[in-house]
ZAMARGU-4260 file (C-alpha; in steps of 0.2 Angstrom, whole numbers, plus 5000, padded with zeros to 4 digits):
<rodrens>
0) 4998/5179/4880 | 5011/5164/4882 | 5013/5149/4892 | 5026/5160/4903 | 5013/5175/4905
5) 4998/5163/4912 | 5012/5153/4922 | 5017/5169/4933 | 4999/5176/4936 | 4992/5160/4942
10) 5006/5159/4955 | 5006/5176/4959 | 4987/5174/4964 | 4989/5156/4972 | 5002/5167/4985
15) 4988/5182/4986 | 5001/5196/4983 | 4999/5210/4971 | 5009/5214/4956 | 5015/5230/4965
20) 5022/5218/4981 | 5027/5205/4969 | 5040/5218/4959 | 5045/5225/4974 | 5051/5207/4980
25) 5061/5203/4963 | 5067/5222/4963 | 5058/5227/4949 | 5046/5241/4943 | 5028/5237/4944
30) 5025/5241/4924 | 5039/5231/4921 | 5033/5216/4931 | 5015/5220/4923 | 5023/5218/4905
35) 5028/5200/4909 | 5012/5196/4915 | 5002/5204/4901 | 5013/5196/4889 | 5020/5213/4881
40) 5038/5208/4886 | 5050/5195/4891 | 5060/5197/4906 | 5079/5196/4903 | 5089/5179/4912
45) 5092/5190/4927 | 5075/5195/4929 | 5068/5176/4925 | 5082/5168/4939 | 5074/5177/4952
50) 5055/5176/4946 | 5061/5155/4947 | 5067/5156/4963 | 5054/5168/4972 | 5040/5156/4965
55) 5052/5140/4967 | 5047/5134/4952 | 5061/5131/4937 | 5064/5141/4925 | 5059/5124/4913
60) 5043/5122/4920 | 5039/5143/4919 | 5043/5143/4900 | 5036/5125/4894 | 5022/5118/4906
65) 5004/5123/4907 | 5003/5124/4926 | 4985/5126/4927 | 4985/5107/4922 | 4995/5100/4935
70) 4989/5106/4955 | 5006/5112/4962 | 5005/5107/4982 | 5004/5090/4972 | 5020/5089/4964
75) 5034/5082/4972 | 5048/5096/4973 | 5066/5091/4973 | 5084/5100/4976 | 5089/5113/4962
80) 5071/5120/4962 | 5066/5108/4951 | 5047/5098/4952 | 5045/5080/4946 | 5030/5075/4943
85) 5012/5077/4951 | 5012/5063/4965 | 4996/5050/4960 | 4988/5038/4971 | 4976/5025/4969
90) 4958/5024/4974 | 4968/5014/4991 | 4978/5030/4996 | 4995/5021/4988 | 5006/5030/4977
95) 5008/5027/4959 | 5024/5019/4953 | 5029/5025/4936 | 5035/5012/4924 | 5051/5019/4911
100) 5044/5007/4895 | 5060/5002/4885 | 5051/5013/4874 | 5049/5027/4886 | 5067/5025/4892
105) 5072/5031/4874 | 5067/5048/4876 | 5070/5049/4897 | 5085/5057/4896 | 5075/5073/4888
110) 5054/5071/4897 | 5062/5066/4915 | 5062/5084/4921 | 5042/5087/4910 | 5028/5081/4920
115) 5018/5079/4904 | 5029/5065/4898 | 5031/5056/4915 | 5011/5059/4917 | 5010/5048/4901
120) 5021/5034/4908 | 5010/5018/4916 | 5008/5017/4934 | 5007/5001/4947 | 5005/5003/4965
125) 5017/4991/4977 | 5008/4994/4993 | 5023/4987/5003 | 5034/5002/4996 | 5032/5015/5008
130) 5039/5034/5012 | 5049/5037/4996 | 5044/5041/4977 | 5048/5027/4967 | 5049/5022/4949
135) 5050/5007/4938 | 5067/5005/4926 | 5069/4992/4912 | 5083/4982/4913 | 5095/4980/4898
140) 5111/4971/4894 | 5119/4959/4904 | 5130/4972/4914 | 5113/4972/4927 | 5113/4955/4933
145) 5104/4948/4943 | 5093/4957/4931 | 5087/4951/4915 | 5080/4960/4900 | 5063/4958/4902
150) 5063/4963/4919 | 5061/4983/4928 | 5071/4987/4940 | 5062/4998/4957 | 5069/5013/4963
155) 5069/5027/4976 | 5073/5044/4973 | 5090/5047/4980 | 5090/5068/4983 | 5109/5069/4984
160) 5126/5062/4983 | 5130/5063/5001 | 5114/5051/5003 | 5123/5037/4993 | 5132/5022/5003
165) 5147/5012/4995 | 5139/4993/4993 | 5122/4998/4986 | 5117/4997/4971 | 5106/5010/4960
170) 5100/5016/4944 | 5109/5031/4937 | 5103/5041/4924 | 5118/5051/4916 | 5121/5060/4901
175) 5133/5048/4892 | 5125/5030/4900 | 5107/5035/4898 | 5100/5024/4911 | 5112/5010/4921
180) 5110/5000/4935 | 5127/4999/4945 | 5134/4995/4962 | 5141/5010/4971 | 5160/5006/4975
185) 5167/5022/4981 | 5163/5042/4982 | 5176/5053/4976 | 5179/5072/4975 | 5172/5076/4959
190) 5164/5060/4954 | 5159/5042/4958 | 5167/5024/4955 | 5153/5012/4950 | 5156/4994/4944
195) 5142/4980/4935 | 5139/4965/4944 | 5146/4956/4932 | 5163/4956/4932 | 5168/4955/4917
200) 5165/4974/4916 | 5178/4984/4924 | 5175/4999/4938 | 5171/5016/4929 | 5171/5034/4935
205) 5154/5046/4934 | 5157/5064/4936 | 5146/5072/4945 | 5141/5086/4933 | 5135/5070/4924
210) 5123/5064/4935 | 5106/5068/4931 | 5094/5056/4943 | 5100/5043/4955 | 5088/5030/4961
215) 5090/5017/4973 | 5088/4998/4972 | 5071/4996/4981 | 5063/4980/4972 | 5062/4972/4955
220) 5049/4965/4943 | 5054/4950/4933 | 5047/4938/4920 | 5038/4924/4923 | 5054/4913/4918
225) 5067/4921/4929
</rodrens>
């Protein structure tokens, strides 16, 4: 058996259908469908695409992540078929707010998409900070003002590019920046022109290919001294 094996036959049964239906569904043979789930074989790209997509769960989460551990009508499911992280509450009823350590914002760029790694991350609740998931940054450099090192910088998911307005600010986190706070000054037809606060940095383009998470500036945390 195999983590990809369990994966598919414990969503199978959560939808009710049989591995005869099921097959029939992703146009495939019933023993060849069965073979997957018994572990004997592994389906071919093709094959996986579709299983991803008829489940909506990525093809990440199917391969890698135990998903008996983490209830699926509790994760938060984004754009691309792709999930995450389960959505926590407090004894109150408020969402958790994950908190990126400076430690934590090290291996980001590779556990953001592995609900094991943002399960392991802190957690605060803002009750003020309402209909949106949000998570906790760390500020770094002095390209972030008014934001200090020391301080964590609050956003809200942003789902997509058309939802991004010229004027605000956000935290990107690309492939090449890792994680960066920046003002949004303009969208363009294969990337975006962001700038720092602080004008000794110049404007920069981001492609769009890029682009793995944008949040937006929602609230800040800041040391006692700020």
């Amino acid at each position: 058996m195999s983590i990809f094996s369990d994966n598919i036959r414990l969503l199978r049964g959560k939808l009710g259908k049989t591995q005869r239906k099921l097959s029939e569904q992703i146009t495939i043979t019933p023993s060849r469908y069965s073979s997957y789930e018994n572990g004997r074989s592994k389906p071919p790209m093709d094959v996986l695409i579709r299983i991803s997509r008829f489940f909506h769960v990525s093809i990440d989460l199917l391969l890698s992540v135990d998903l008996t551990k983490y209830p699926l009508e509790d994760m938060l499911k984004l754009p691309d078929n792709r999930i995450v992280l389960p959505v926590v509450v407090d004894q109150n009823g408020n969402e958790s707010i994950e908190i990126v350590s400076q430690k934590a914002s090290m291996g980001y760029l590779t556990g953001y998409s592995d609900p094991e790694f943002i399960e392991g991350l802190e957690r605060i609740s803002l009750p003020f900070l309402k209909n949106g998931k949000f998570r906790a940054f760390p500020a770094d450099g002095d390209s972030m003002p008014p934001f200090k090192n020391g301080s964590f910088i609050i956003g809200k998911y942003m789902e997509g590019i058309n939802d991004l307005k010229s004027g605000n600010t956000y935290v990107f986190v690309t492939l090449n920046d890792g994680i960066t706070y920046k003002r949004l000054k303009a969208k363009n037809k294969n990337s975006i022109t962001v700038s720092a606060d602080n004008t000794f940095y110049e404007p920069y383009e981001i492609p769009f290919e890029e682009i793995l998470e944008v949040w937006r500036y929602a609230s800040g945390i800041f040391p006692e001294d700020f």
